[in-house]
C-alpha positions in Angstrom: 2.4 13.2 6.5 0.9 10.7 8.8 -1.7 12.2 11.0 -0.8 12.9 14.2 -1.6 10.5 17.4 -0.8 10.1 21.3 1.2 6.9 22.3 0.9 5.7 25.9 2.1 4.3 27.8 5.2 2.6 26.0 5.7 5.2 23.1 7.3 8.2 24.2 8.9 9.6 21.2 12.0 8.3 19.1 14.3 7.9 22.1 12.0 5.9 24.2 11.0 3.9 21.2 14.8 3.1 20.7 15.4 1.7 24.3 12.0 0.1 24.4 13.1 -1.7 20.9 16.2 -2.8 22.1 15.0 -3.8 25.2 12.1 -5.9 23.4 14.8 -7.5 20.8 17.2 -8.2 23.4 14.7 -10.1 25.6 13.3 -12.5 22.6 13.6 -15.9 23.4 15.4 -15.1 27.0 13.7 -16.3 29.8 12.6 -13.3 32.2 13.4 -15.7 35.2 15.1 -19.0 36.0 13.9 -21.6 34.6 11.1 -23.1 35.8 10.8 -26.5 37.9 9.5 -29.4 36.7 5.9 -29.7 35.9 5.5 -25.7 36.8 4.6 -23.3 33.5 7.6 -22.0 32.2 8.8 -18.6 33.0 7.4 -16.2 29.9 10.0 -14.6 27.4 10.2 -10.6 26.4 7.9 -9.8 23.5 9.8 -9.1 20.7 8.0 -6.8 18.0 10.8 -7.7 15.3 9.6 -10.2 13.1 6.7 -10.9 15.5 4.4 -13.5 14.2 0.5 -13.9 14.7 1.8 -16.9 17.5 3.5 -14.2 18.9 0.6 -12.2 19.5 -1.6 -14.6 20.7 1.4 -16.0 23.1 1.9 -12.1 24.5 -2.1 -12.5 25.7 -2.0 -15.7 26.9 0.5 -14.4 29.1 3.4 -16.6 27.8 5.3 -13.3 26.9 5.5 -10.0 28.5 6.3 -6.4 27.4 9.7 -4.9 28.3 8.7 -4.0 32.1 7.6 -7.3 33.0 3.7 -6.6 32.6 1.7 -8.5 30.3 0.7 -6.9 26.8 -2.8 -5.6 25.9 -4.2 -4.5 22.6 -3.5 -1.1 23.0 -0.3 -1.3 24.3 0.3 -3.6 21.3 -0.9 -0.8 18.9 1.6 1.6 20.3 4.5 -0.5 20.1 3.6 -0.4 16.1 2.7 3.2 16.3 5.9 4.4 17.5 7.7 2.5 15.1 5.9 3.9 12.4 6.0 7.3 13.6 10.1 6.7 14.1 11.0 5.7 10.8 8.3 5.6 8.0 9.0 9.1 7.4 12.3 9.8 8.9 15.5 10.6 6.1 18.4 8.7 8.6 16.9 5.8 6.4 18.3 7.9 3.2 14.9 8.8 1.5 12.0 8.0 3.5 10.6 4.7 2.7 7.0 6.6 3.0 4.3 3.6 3.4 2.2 4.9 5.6 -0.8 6.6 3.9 -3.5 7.2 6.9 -4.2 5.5 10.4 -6.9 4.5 11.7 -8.4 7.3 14.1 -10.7 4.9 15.8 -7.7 2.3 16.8 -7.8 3.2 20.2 -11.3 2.8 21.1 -11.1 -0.8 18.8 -8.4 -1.8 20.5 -10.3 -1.1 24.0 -12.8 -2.9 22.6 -10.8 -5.9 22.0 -9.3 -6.0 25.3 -12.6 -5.5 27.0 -13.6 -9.1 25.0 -10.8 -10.3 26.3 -10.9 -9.7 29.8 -14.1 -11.1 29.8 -14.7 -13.7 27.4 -11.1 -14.4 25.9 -9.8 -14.1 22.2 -12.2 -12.4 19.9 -11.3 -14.5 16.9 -7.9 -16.3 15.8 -6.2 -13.2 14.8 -7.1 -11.4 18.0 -5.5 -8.1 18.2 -2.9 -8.6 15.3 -1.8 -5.6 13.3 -3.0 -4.9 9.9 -2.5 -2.3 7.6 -4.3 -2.5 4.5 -3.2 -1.0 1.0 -5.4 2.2 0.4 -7.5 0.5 -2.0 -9.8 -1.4 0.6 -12.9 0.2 1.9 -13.3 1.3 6.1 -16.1 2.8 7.1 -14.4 4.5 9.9 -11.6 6.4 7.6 -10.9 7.5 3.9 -10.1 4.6 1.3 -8.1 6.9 -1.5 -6.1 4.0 -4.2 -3.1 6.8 -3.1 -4.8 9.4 -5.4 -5.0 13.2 -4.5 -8.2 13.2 -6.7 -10.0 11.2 -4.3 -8.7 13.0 -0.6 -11.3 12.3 1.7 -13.0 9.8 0.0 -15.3 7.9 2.2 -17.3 4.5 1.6 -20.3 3.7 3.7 -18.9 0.7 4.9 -16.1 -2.0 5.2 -15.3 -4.4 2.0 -16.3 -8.0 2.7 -12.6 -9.2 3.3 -12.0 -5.7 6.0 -15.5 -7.1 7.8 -13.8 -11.0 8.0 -10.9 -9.7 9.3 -12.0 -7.8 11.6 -14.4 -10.4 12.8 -11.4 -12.7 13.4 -10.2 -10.0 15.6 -7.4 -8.2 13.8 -7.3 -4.6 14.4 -6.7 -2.2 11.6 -4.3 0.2 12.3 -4.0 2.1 8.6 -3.6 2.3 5.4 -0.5 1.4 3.0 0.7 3.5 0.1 0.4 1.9 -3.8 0.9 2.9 -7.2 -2.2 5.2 -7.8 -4.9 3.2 -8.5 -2.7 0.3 -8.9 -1.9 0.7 -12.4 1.9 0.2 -12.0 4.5 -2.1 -10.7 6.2 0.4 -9.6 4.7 2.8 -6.4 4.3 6.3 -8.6 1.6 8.5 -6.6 0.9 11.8 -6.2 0.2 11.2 -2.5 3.8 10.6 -1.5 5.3 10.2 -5.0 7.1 7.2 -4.5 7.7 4.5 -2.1 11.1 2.9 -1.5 11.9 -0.3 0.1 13.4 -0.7 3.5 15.9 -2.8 2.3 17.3 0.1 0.6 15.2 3.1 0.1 16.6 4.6 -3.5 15.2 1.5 -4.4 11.5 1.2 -5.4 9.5 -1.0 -3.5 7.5 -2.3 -6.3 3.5 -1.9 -7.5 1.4 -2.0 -6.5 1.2 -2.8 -3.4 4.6 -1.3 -2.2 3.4 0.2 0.7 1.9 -2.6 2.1 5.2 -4.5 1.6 7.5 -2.1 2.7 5.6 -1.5 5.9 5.5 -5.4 6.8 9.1 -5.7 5.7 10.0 -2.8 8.1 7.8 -4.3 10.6 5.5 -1.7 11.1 2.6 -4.7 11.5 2.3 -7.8 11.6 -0.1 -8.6 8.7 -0.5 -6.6 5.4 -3.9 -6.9 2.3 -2.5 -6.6 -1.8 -4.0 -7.0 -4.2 -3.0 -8.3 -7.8 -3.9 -7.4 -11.2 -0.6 -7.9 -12.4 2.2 -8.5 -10.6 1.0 -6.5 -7.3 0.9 -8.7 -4.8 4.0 -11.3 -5.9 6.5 -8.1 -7.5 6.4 -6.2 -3.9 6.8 -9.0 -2.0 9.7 -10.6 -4.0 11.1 -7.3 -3.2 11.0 -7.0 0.0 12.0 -10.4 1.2 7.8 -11.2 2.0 5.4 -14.3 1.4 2.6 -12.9 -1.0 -0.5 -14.8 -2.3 -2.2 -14.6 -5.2 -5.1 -16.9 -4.7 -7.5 -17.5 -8.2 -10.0 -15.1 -9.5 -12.8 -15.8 -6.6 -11.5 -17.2 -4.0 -11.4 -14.0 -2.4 -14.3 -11.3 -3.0 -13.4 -8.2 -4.7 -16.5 -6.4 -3.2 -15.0 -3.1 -1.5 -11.8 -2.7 -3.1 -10.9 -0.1 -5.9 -11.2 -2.0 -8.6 -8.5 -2.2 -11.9 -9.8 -5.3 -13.7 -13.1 -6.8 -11.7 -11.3 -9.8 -14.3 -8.5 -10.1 -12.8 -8.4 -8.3 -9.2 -7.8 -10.3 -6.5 -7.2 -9.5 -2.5 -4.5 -11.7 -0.4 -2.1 -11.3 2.1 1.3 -10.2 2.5 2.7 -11.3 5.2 6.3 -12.5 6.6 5.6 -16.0 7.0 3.9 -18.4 4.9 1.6 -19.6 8.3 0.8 -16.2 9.0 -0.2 -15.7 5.0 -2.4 -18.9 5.6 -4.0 -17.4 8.9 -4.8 -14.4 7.1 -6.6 -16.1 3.8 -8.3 -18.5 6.3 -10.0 -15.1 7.1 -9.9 -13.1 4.3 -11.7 -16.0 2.0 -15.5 -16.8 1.5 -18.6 -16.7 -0.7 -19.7 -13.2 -0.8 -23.2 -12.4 -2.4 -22.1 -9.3 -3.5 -19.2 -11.1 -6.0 -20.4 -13.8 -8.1 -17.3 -14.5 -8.8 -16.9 -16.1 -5.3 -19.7 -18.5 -5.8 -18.2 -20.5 -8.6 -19.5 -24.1 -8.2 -16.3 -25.5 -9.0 -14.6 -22.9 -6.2 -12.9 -25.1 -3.2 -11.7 -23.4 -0.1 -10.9 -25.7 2.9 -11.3 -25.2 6.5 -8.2 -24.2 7.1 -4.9 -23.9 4.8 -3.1 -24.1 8.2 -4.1 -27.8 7.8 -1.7 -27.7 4.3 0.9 -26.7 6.2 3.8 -29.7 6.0 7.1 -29.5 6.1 7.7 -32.4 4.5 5.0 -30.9 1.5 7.8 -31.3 -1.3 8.9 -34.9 -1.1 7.4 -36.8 -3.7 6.0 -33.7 -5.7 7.1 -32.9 -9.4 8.0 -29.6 -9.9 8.4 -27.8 -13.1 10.5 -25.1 -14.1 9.2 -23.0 -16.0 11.8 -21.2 -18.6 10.1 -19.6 -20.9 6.1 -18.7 -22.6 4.7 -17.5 -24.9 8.2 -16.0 -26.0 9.2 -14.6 -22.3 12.4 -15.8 -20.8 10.8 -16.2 -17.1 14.7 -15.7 -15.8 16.2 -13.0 -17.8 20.1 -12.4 -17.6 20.0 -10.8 -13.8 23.0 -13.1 -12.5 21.9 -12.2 -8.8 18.1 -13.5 -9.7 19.6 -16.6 -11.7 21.7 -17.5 -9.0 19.2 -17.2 -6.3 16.5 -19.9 -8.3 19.1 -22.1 -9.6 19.9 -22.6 -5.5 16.1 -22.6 -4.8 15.8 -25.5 -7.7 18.5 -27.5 -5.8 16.5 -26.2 -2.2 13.4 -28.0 -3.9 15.1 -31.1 -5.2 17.0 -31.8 -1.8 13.6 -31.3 0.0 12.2 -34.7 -2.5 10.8 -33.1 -5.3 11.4 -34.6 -8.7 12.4 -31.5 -10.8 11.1 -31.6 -14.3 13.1 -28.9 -16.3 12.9 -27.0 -18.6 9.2 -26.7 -18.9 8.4 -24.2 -22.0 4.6 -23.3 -23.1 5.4 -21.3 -26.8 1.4 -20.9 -27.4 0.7 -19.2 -24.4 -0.5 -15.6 -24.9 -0.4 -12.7 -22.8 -3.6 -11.0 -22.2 -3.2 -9.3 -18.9 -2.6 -5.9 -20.3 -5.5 -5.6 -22.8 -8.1 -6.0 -20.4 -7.0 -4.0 -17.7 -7.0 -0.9 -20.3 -10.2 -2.0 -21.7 -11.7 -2.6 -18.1 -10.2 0.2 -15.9 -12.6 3.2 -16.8 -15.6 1.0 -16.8 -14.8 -0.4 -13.5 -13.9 2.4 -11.6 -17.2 4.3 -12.8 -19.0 1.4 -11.0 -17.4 1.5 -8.0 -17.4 5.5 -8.1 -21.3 5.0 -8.3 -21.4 3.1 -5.1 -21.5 5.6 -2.7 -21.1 9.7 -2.2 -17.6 9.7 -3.8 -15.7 12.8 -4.6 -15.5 12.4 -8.0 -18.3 10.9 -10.1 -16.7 9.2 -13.0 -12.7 8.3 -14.6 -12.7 11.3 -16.6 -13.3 13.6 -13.6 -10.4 11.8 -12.1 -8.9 12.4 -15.0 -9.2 16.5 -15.4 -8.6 16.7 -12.1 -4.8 17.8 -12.2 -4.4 15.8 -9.0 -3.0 12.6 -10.7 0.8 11.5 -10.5 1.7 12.6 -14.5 3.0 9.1 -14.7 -0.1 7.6 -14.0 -2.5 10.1 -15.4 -1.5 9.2 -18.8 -2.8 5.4 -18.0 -5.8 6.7 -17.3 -6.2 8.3 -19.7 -5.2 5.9 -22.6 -7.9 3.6 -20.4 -10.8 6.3 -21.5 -9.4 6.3 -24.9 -9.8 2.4 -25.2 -12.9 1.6 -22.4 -14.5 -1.4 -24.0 -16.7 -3.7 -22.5 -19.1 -4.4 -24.9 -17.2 -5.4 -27.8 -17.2 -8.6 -29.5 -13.4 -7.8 -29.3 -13.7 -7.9 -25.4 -15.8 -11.0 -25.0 -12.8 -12.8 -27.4 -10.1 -11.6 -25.3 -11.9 -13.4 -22.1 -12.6 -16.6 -24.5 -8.8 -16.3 -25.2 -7.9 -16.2 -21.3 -10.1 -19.3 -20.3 -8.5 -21.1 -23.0 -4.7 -20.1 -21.7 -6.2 -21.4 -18.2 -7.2 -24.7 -20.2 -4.0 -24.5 -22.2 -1.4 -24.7 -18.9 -3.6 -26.8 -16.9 -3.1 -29.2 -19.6 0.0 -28.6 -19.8 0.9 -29.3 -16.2 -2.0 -32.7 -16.7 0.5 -33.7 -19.3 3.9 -33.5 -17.6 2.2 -35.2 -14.5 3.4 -31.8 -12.2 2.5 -30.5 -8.8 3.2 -27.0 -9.8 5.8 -24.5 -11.6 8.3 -22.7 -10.5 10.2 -18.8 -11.6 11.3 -16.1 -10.0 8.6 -13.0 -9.7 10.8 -11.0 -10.5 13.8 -10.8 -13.8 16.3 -8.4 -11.6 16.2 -7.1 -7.7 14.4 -4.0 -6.9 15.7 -0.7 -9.4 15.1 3.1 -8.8 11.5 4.5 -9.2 11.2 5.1 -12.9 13.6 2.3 -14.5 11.0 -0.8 -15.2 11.5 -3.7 -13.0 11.0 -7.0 -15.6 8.6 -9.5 -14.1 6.4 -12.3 -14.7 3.0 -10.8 -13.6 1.1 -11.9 -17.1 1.5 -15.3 -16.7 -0.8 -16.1 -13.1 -2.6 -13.0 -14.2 -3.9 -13.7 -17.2 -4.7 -17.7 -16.0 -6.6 -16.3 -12.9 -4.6 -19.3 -11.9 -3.1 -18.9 -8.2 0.6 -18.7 -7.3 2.4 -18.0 -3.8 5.9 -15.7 -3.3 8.4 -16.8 -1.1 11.4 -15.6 0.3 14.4 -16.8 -2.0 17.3 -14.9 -1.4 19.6 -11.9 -1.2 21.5 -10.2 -3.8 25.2 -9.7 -3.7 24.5 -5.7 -4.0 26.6 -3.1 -1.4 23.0 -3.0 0.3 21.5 -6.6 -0.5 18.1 -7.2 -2.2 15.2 -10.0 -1.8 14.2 -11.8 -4.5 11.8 -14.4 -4.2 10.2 -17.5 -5.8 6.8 -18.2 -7.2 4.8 -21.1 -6.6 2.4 -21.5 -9.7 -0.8 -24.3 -9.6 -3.9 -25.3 -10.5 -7.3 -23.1 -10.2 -8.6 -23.5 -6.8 -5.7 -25.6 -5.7 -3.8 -23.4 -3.5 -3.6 -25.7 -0.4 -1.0 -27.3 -2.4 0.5 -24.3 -2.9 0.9 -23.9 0.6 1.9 -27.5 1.5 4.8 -26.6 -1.3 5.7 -23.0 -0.1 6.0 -24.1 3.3 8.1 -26.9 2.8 10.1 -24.7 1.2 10.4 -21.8 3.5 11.1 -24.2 6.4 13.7 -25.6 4.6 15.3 -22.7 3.8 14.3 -19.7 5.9 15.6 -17.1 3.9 13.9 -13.9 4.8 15.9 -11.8 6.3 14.8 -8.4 7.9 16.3 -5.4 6.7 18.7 -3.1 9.0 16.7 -0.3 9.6 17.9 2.5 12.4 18.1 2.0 15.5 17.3 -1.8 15.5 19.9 -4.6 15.9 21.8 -5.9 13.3 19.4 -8.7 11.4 
């Protein structure tokens, strides 16, 4: 149940929201006047809250686009606009089942956003992503409401303050508006709970929206905000993405700090965006990025971060590039037999060859070994002890969580294998990260070898399933590499109720501007999100 809140002075319940939707849809890119004269500004368009990007936003409060009654947009009429959406249809069953993505909001997100207009009015935009709507998966610390990984065993749980990527954003101005569902303590790719149980895409909601950041993709899918934090041990932040027809990046190990956010595997955790655009995804690590004292891992002396990845942003970033495909490692077929999925890249491959890419393919690496798995069971318990010692948490170790009762069953039994086999003290455990560096060296080689830009496979081996029956994917390979990869939008499946499936950009440590020069070339190309038909909006 989301809590409850007051909406004014757009939000008036479901039926308002519904004409105030339409109204906001039917205005995008419509002039609300003639056209302008020569050499006079032109007239500003109707705000338009599906699909809205972070230009949007900014455009609404320069004035260059209005609300539905003519009157230019503030922060918290802004907020509302999301609110009322949220409280339409995150929980409502004329989607079938609920989608259910919403875990908390943010009590304080009226006074914040008074706070942000108040900057505003009198010195202008309070950073770059001024105002923008973010929910963060519930794994990310707040100091001004509960951070619970979606666990009944830690209700009420309450850090001291924000993690370092929650105190960037909000420097750049975003406004936090709540916090997204996930598999419990994200140890699943699929969105098991014992908060809300499940959480189902908006594409179609007996389908699971993937782990384990589901919540945070189903949320921006359904446009419930503009921006959306993963995070990815395995899989978590390309899987829900891919499903939900969503840009996802996972950057390398360090790029972005892990300090603040429940932890899984401190080795292979990282925090990115999930956004619907691949600019908005670059807006959002522009901010979410940085050297953080409080994770070594973040001062790495080979670690490059640029100015801006917006500067990577080309749409003419494929030509010239070699591209590999990447069919199989270690013994994984990174397609599968899905015809939908094989018939969505196979498109994408001639996408990327028609944009100038040489393709190289097949590329195949038979000695690469998969090590994601081991160490999040041997690191898990550890970890989460750590970060349970940080502050006046409600349970004071794993095993409390643990005997608790107040686990999903599903993912109790994780946790539990995790306290059987904790090790981080082993010579066992210090061979498995020797072995992982040397799969890093192993495919960067690789890739030196065959001269390529990057690889690409699908995230995903079939379309979203039912909560329950395992979703095949290719977490392991970026995973246990720490190397980073971007998911883009790829296509639709030809189900009754079609599905996303996306595409995986895979490169070099520390080199994700080319990632982004790559994944935006491609998503310009081929612009193949498409938003899913939720009630009471227009047809996509």
């Amino acid at each position: 149940m989301i809590p409850a809140f007051t909406v004014r002075p757009f939000a008036l319940g479901r039926a308002a929201f519904t004409t105030l939707a339409f109204a906001c849809l039917a205005g995008c890119g419509q002039s609300s006047s003639p056209t302008s004269a020569p050499g006079t500004p032109p007239a500003p368009t109707t705000f338009a809250l599906l699909e809205a990007t972070v230009a949007d936003v900014q455009a609404a409060f320069r004035g260059e686009q209005v609300g539905a009654d003519g009157q230019t947009l503030n922060c918290v009429a802004l907020a509302e606009l999301y609110l009322a959406r949220i409280d339409a249809l995150d929980n409502s069953t004329d989607t079938g089942l609920p989608i259910s993505s919403i875990v908390s909001l943010n009590p304080l997100w009226r006074e914040q956003a008074e706070a942000l207009d108040a900057t505003f009015d009198t010195s202008g935009p309070a950073g770059p992503l001024h105002c923008v709507p973010v929910l963060l998966k519930d794994l990310y610390d707040t100091f001004d409401f509960p951070t619970t990984a979606s666990s009944l065993a830690l209700a009420g749980s309450q850090p001291p303050d924000d993690a370092f990527t929650v105190a960037r954003l909000r420097e750049a101005g975003a406004l936090i508006l709540g916090k997204a569902g996930m598999s419990e303590y994200a140890y699943w790719t699929q969105s098991f709970n014992s908060v809300s149980q499940r959480i189902g895409t908006p594409y179609n909601t007996a389908m699971d929206a993937g782990g384990s950041s589901g919540g945070t993709a189903a949320a921006i899918a359904a446009n419930f905000a503009v921006l959306g934090t993963g995070s990815d041990t395995c899989a978590s932040i390309r899987l829900p993405p891919s499903n939900n027809g969503l840009v996802g990046v996972r950057s390398s190990v360090g790029l972005v700090s892990q300090d603040g956010l429940v932890p899984l595997s401190h080795s292979m955790d990282v925090g990115g965006p999930i956004t619907r655009s691949v600019r908005d995804a670059a807006l959002m690590l522009d901010a979410m990025a940085g050297v953080d004292t409080a994770d070594i891992r973040t001062q790495d002396p080979e670690r490059i971060q640029p100015a801006t990845y917006t500067a990577h942003l080309n749409e003419q970033g494929l030509a010239g590039r070699r591209i590999g495909v990447l069919r199989s490692y270690g013994g994984t077929d990174a397609f599968g037999s899905n015809a939908d999925v094989n018939a969505i890249m196979e498109q994408a491959i001639a996408d990327i060859a028609a944009a100038g890419a040489e393709i190289v393919d097949p590329v195949e690496l038979p000695d690469f070994t998969n090590i994601s798995t081991l160490l999040i069971v041997q690191e898990f318990a550890d970890h989460m002890d750590e970060y349970l010692a940080s502050f006046d948490a409600p349970r004071d170790s794993t095993q409390d969580i643990f005997t608790s009762g107040l686990v999903h069953p599903f993912i109790e039994a994780l946790v539990g294998a995790s306290l059987l086999l904790r090790d981080t003290e082993s010579e066992n455990y210090q061979t498995q990260l020797a072995n992982r560096e040397a799969m890093r060296v192993y495919v960067e080689t690789e890739l030196d070898a065959r001269q390529l830009d990057a690889l690409i496979y699908p995230p995903v081996q079939q379309p979203a399933r039912p909560t329950g029956l395992v979703q095949g994917d290719n977490c392991g390979f970026s995973s246990t590499t720490s190397m980073p990869s971007i998911v883009v939008p790829a296509g639709l499946s030809g189900d009754a109720s079609p599905l996303p499936v996306g595409i995986e950009f895979f490169g070099r440590k520390w080199d994700e501007a080319t990632l982004f020069e790559m994944a935006y070339a491609y998503e310009q190309a081929t612009l193949r999100r498409r938003r899913p038909a939720l009630p009471g909006d227009p047809p996509p």
